[in-house]
C-alpha positions as CSV (number, residue, x, y, z in Angstrom):
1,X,117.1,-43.9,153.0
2,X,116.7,-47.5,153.3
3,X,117.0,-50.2,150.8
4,X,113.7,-51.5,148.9
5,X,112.9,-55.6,149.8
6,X,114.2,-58.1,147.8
7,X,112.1,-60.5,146.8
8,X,113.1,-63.5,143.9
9,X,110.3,-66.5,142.9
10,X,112.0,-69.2,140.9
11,X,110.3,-71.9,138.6
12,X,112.1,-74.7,136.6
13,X,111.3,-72.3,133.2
14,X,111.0,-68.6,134.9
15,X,111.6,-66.1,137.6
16,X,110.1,-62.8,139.0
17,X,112.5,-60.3,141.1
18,X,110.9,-57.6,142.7
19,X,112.8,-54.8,144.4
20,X,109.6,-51.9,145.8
21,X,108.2,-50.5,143.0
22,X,110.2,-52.0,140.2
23,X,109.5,-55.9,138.7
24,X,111.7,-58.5,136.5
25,X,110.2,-61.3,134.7
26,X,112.4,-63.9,133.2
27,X,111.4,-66.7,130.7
28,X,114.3,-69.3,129.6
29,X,111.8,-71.0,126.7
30,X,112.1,-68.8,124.7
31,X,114.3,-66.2,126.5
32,X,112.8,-63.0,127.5
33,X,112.2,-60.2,130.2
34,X,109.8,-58.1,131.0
35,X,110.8,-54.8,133.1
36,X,107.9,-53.2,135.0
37,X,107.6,-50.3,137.5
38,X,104.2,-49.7,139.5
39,X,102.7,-52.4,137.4
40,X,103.3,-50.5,133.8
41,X,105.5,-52.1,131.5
42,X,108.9,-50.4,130.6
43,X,110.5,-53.0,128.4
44,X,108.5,-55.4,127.4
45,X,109.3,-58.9,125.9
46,X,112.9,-58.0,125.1
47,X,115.1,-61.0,124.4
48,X,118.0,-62.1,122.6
49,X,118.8,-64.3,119.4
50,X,121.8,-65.6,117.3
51,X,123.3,-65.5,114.2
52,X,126.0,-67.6,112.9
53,X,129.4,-65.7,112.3
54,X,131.9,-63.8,113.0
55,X,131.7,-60.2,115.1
56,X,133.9,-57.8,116.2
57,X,131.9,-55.1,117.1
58,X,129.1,-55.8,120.5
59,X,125.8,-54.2,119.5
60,X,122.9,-54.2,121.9
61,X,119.8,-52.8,121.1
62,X,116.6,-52.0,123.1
63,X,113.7,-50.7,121.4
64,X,110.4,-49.2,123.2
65,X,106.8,-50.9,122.3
């Protein structure tokens, strides 16, 4: 089995990486991704945000659309 091409397109605010059937779309302004597969979203818009404070604990959370 060989390995899917690589391909990465960078802009000054995004980027797309594509690896065969699978597709990552990166905005920095505001941050987000987008994961697709076969054209079909399978996380869409996720992102990230801050909150002042202190944390001890990591938390990550992913919920589907």
């Amino acid at each position: 089995m060989t390995a899917p091409e690589l391909s990465i397109q960078a802009e000054a605010d995004a980027a797309t990486i594509e690896a065969g059937r699978l597709r990552v779309e990166v905005s920095v302004r505001p941050f987000s991704f987008t994961i697709r597969r076969d054209g079909r979203s399978l996380l869409r818009a996720g992102g990230a945000w801050v909150a002042d404070g202190e944390i001890r604990d990591q938390f990550v959370q992913f919920t589907e659309v």
